[in-house]
DSSP file (Angstrom, degrees, kcal/mol; ACC not computed):
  #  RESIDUE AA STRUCTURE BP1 BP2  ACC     N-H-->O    O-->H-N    N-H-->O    O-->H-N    TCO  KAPPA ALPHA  PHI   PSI    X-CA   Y-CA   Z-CA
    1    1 A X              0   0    0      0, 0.0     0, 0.0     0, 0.0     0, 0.0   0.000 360.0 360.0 360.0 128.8  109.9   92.3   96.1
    2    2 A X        -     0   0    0      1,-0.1     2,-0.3     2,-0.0     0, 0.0  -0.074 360.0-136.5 -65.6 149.2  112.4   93.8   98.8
    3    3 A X        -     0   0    0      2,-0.0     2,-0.3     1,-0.0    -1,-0.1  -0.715  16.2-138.0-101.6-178.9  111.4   93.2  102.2
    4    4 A X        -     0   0    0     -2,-0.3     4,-0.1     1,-0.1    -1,-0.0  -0.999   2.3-148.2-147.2 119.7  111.8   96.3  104.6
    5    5 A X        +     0   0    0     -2,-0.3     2,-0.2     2,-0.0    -1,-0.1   0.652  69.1  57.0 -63.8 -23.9  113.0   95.9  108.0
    6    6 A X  S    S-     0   0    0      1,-0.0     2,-0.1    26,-0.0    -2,-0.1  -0.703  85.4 -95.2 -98.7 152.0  111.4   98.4  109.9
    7    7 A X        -     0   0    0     -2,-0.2     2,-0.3    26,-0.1    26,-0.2  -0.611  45.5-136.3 -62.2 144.7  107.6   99.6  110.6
    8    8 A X  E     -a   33   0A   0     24,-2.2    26,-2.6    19,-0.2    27,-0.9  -0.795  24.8-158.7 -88.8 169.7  106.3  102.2  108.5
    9    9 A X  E     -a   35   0A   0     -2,-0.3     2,-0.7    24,-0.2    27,-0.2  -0.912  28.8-166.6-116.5 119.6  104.4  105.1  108.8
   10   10 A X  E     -a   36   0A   0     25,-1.7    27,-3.5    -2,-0.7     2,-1.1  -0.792  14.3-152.8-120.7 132.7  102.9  105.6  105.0
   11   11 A X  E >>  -a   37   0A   0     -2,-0.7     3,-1.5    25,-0.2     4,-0.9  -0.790  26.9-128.6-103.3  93.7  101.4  108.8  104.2
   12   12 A X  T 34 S+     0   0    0     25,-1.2    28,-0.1    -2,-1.1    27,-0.1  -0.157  85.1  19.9 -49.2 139.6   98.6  107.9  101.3
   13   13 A X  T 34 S+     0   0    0      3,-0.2    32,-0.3     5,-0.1    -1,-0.2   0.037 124.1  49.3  91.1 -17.5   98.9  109.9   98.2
   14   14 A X  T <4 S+     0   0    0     -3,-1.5    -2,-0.2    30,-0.1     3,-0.1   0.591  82.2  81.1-125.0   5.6  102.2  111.2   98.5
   15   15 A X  S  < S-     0   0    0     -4,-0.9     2,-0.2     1,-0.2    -3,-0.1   0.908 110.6 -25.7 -74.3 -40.8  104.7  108.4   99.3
   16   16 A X        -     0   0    0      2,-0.1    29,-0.4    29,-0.0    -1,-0.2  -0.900  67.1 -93.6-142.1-172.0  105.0  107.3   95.8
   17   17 A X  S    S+     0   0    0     -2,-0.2     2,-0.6    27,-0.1    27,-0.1   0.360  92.9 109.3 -76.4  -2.1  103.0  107.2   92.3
   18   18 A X  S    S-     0   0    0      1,-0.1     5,-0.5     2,-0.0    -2,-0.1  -0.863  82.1-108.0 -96.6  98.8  101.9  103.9   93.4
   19   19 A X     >  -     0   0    0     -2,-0.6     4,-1.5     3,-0.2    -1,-0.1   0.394  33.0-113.3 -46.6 157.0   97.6  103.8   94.5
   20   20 A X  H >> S+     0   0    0      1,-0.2     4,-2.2     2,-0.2     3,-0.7   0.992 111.7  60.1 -79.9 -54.4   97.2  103.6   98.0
   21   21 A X  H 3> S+     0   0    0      1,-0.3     4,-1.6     2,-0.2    -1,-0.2   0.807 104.9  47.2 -35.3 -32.4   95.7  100.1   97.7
   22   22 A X  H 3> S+     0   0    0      2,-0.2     4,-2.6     3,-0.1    -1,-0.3   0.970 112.0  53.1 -80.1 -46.5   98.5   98.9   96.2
   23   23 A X  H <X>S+     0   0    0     -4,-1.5     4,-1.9    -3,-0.7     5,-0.5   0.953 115.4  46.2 -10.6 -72.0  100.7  100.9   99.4
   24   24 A X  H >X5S+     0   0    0     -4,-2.2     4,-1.9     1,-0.3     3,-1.2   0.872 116.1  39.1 -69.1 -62.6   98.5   99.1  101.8
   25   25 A X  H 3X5S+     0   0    0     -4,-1.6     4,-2.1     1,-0.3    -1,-0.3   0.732 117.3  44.8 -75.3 -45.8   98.6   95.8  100.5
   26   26 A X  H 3<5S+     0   0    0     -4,-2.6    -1,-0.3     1,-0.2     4,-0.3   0.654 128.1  32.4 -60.1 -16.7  102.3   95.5   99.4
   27   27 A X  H <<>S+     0   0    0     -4,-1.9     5,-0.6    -3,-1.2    -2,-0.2   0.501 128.4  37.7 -98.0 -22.6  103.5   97.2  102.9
   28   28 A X  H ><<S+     0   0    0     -4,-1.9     3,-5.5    -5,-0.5     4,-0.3   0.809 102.6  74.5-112.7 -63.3  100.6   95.8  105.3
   29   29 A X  T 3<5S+     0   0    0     -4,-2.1    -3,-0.1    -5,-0.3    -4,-0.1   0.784 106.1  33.3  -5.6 -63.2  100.9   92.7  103.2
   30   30 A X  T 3 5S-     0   0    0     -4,-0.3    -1,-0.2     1,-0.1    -2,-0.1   0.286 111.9-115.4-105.2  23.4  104.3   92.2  105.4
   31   31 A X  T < 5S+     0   0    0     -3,-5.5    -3,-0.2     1,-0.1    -2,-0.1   0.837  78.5 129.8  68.0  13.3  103.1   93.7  108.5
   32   32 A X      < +     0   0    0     -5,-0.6   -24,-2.2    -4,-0.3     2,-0.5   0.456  46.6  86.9 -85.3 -10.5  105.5   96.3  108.2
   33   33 A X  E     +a    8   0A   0    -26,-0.2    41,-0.2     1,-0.2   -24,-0.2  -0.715  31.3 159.2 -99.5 156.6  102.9   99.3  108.8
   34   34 A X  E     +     0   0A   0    -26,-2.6    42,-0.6     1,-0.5     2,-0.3   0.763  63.6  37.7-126.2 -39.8  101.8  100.8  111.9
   35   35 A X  E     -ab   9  76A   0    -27,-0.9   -25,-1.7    40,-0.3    -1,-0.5  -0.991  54.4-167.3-117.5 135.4  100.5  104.1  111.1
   36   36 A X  E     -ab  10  77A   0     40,-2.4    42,-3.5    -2,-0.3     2,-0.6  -0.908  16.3-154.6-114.0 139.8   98.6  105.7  108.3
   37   37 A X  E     -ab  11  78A   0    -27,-3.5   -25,-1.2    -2,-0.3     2,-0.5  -0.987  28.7-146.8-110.7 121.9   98.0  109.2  107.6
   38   38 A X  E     + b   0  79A   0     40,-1.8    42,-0.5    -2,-0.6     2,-0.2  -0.817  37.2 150.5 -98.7 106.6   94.6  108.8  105.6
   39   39 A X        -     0   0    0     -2,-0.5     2,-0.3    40,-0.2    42,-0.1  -0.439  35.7-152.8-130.0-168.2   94.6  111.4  103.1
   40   40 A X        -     0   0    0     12,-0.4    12,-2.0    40,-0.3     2,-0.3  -0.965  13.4-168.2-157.3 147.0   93.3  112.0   99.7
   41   41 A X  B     -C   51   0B   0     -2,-0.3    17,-0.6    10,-0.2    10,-0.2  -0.926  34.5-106.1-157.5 141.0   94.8  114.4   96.9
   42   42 A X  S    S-     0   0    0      8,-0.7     2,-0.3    -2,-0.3    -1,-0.1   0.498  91.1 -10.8 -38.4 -43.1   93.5  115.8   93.7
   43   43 A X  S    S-     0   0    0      7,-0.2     2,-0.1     4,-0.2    16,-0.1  -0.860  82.0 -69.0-111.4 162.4   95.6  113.7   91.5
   44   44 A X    >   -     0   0    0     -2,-0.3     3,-1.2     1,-0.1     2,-0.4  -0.413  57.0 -78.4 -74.0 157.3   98.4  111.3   91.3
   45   45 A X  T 3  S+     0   0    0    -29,-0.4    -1,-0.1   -32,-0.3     3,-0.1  -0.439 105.5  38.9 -57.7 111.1  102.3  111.9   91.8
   46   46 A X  T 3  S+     0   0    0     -2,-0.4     2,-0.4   -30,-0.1    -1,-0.3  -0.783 102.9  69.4-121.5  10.5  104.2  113.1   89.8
   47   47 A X  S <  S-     0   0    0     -3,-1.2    -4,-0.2     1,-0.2     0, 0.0  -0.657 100.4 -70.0 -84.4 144.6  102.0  115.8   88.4
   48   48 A X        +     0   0    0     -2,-0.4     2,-0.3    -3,-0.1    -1,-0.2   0.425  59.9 175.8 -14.0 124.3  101.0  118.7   90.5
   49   49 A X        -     0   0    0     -3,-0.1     2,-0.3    -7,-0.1    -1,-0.1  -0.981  22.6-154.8-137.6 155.1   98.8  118.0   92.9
   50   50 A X        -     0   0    0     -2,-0.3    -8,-0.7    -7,-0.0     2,-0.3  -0.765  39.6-110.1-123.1 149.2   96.7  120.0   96.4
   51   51 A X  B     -C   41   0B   0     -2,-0.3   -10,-0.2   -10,-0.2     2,-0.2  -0.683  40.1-162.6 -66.3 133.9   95.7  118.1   98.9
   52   52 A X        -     0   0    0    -12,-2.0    31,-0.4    -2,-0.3   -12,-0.4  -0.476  34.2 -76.7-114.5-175.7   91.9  117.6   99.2
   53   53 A X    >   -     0   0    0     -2,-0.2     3,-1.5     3,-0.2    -1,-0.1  -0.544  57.2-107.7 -82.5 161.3   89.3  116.5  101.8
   54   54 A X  T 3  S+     0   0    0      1,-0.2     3,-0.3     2,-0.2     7,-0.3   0.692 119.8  44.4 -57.1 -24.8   89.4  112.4  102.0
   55   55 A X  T 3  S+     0   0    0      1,-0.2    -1,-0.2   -15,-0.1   -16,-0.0   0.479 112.3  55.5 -96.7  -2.2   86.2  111.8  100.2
   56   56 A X  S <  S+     0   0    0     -3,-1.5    -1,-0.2   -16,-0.0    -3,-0.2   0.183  86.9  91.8-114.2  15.5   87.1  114.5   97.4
   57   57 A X  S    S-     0   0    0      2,-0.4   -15,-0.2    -3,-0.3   -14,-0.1   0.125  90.1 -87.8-132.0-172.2   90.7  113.2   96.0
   58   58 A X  S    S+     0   0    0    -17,-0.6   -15,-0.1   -15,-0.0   -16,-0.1   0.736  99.0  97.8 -69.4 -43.4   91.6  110.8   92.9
   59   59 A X  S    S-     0   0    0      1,-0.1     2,-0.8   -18,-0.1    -2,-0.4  -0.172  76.5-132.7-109.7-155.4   91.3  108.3   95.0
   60   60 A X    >>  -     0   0    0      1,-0.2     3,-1.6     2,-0.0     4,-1.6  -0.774  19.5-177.5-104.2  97.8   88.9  105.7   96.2
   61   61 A X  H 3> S+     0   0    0     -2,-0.8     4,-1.0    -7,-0.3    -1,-0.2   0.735  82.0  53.6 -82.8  -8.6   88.9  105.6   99.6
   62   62 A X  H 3> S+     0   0    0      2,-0.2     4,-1.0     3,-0.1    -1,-0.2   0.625 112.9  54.4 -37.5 -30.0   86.3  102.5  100.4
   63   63 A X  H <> S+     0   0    0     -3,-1.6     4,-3.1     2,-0.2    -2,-0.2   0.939 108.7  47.7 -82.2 -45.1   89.1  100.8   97.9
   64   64 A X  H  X S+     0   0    0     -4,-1.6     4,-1.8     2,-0.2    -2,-0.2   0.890 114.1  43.6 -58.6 -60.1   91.9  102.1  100.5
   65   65 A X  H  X S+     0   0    0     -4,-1.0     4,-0.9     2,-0.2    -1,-0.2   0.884 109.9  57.3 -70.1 -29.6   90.1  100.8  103.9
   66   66 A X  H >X S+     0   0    0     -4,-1.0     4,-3.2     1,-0.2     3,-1.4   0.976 107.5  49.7 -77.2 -29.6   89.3   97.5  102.1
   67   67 A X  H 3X S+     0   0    0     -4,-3.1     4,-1.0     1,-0.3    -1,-0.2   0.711 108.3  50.8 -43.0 -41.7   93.1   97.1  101.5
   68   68 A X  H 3<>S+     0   0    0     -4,-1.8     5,-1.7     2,-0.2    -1,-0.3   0.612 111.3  44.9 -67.2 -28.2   93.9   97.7  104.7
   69   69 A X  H X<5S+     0   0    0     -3,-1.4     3,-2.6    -4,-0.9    -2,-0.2   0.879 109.4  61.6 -81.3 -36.6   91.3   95.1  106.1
   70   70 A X  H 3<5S+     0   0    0     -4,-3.2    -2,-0.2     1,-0.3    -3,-0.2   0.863 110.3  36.0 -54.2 -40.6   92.6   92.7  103.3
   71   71 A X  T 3<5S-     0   0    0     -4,-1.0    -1,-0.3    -5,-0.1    -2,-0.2   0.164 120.1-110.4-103.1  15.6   96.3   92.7  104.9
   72   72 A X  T < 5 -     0   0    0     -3,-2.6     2,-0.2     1,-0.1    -3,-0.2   0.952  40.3-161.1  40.8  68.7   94.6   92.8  109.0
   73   73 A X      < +     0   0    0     -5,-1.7    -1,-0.1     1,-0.1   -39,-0.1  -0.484  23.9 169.5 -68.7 141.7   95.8   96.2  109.5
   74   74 A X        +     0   0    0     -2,-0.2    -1,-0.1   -41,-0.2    -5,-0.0  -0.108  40.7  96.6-168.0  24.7   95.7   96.7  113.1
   75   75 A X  S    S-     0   0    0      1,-0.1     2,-0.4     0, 0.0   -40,-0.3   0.516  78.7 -65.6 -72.8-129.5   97.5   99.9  113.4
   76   76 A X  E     -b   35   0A   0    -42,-0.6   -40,-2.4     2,-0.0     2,-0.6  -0.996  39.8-175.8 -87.0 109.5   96.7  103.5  113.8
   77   77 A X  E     +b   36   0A   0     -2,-0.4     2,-0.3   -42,-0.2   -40,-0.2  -0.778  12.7 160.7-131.5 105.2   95.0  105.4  111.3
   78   78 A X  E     -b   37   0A   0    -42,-3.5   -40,-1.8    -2,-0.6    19,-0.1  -0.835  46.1 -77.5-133.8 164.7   94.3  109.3  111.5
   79   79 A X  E     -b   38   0A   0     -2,-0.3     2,-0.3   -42,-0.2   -40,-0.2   0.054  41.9-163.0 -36.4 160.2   93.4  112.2  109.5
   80   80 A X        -     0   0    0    -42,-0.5   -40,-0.3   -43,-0.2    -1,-0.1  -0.884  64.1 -10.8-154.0 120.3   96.6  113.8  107.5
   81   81 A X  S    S-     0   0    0     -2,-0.3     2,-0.3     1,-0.2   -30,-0.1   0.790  78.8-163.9  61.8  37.0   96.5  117.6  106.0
   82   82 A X        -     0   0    0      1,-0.1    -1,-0.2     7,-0.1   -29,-0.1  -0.221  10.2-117.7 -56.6 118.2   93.3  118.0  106.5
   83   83 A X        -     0   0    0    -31,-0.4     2,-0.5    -2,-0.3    -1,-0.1  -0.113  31.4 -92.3 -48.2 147.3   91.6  121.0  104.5
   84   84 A X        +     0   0    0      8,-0.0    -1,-0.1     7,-0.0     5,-0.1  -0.299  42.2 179.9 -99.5 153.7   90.0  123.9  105.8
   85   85 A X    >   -     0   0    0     -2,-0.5     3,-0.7     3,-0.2     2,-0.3  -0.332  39.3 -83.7-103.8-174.2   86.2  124.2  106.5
   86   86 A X  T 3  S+     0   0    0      1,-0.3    -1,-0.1     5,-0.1     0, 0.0  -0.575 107.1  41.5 -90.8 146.6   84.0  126.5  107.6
   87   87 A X  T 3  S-     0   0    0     -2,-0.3    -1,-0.3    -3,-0.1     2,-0.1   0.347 114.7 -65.8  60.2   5.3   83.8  126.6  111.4
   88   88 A X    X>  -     0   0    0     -3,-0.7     3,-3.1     2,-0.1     4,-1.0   0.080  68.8 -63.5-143.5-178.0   87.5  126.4  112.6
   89   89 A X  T 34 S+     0   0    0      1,-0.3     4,-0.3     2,-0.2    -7,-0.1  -0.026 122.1  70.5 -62.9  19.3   90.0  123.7  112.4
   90   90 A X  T 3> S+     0   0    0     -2,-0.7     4,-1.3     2,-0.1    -1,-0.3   0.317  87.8  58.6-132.3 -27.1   87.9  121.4  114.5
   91   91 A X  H <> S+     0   0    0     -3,-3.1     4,-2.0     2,-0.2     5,-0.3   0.830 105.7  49.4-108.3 -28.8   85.4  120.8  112.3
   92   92 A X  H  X S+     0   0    0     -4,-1.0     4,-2.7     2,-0.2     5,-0.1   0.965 104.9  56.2 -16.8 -78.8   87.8  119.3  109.7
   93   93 A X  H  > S+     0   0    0     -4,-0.3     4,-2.2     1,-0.2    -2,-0.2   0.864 108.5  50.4 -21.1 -64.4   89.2  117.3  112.0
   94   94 A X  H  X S+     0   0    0     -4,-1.3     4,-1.2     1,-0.2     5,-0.3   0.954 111.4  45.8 -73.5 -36.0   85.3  115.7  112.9
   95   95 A X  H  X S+     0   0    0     -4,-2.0     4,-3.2     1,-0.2     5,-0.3   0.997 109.8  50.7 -66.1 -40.3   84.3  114.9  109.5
   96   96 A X  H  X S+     0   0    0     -4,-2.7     4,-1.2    -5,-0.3    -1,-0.2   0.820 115.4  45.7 -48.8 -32.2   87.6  113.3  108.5
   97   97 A X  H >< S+     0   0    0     -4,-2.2     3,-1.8    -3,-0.3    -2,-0.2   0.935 116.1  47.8 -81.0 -76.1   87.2  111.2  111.7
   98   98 A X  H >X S+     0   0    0     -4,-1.2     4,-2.0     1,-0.3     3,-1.8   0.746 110.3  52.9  -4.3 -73.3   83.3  110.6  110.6
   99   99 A X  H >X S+     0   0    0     -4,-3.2     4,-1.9     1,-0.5     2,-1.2   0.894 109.2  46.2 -54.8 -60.1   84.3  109.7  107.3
  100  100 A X  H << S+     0   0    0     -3,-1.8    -1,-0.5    -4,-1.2    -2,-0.1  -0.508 108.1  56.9 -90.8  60.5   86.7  107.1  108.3
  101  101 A X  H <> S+     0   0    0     -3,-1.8     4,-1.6    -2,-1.2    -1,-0.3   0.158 107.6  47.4 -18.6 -60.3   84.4  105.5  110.8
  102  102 A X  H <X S+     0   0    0     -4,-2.0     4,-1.7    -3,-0.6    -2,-0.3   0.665 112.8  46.6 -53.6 -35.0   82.1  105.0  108.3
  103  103 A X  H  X S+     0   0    0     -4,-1.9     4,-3.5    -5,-0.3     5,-0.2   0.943 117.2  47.9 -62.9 -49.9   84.9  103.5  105.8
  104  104 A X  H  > S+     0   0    0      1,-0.3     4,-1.2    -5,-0.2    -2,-0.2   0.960 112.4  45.8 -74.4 -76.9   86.0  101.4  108.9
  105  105 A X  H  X S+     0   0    0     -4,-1.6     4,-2.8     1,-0.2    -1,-0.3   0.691 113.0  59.4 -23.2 -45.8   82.1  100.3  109.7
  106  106 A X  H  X S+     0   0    0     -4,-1.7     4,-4.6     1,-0.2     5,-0.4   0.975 110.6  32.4 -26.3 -81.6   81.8   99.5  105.7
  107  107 A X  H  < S+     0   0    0     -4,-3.5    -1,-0.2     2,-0.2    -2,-0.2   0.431 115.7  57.1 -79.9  21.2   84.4   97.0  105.1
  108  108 A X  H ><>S+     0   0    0     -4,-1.2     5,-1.2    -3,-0.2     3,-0.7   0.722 117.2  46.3 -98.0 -58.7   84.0   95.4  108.7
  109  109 A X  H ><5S+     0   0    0     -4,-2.8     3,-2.0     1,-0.3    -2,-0.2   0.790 107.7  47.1 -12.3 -72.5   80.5   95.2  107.3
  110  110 A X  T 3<5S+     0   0    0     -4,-4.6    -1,-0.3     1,-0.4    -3,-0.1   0.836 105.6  56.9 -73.4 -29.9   81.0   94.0  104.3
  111  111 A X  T < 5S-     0   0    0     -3,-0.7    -1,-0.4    -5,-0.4    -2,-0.2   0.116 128.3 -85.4 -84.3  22.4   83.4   91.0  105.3
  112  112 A X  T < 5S-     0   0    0     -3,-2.0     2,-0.3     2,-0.0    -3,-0.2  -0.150  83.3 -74.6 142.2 -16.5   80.4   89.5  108.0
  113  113 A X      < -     0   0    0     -5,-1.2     2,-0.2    -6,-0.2    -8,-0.0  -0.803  66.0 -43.9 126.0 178.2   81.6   91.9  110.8
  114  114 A X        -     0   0    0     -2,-0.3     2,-0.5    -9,-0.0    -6,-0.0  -0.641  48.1-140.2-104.8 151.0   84.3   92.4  113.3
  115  115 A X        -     0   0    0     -2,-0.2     2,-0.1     0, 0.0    -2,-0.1  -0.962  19.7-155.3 -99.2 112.1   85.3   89.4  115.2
  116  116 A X        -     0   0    0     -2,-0.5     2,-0.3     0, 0.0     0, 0.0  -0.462   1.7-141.3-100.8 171.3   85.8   90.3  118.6
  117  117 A X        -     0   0    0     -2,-0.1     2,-0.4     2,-0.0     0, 0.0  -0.942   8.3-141.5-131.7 157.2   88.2   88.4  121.0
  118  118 A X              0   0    0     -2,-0.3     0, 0.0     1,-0.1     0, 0.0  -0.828 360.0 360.0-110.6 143.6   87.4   87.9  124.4
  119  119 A X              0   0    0     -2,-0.4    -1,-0.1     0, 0.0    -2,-0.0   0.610 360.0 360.0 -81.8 360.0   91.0   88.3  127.0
């Protein structure tokens, strides 16, 4: 597998045809990400596809976060192309963050908890 010299910034669901777990883990694998735009879309590439809300897509996004815990992701991770709701463009915004809070809180869960470090 080619290694890649620079950080990326990988935008799930549309970078390739390849499931974002497999994204995280081959790219996070070598410490090579820094930022994710966490996004979800009705199907995979290459057939037509819309972007959807995160929880509403093809894919599994619990599957997505655990990948990311599996490799120590310790980047940046924020909403991408978010749909719109009802109430303005603001209320998008807070569930998407909601939603991945709860994904984050999940798998810290489910692996015994976060380990915190003291400086």
């Amino acid at each position: 597998m080619p290694r890649f010299p620079l950080p990326l910034l990988l935008a799930f669901a549309c970078a390739t045809a390849l499931p974002a777990q497999a994204q995280a883990i081959r790219f996070g694998g070598q410490g090579k990400l820094f930022k994710v735009h966490f996004r979800n879309v009705t199907n995979p590439m290459p057939a037509p596809w819309r972007e959807t809300y995160i929880d509403d897509g093809y894919q599994d996004m619990h599957q997505v976060m655990r990948a990311l815990r599996k490799v120590d992701f310790d980047g940046c991770i924020i909403p991408d192309h978010i749909p719109q709701m009802l109430g303005g463009h603001r209320t998008g915004h807070a569930y998407s963050i909601a939603y991945m809070k709860a994904l984050v809180q999940a798998v810290n869960n489910e692996a015994g908890g976060v380990a915190f470090v003291q400086e």
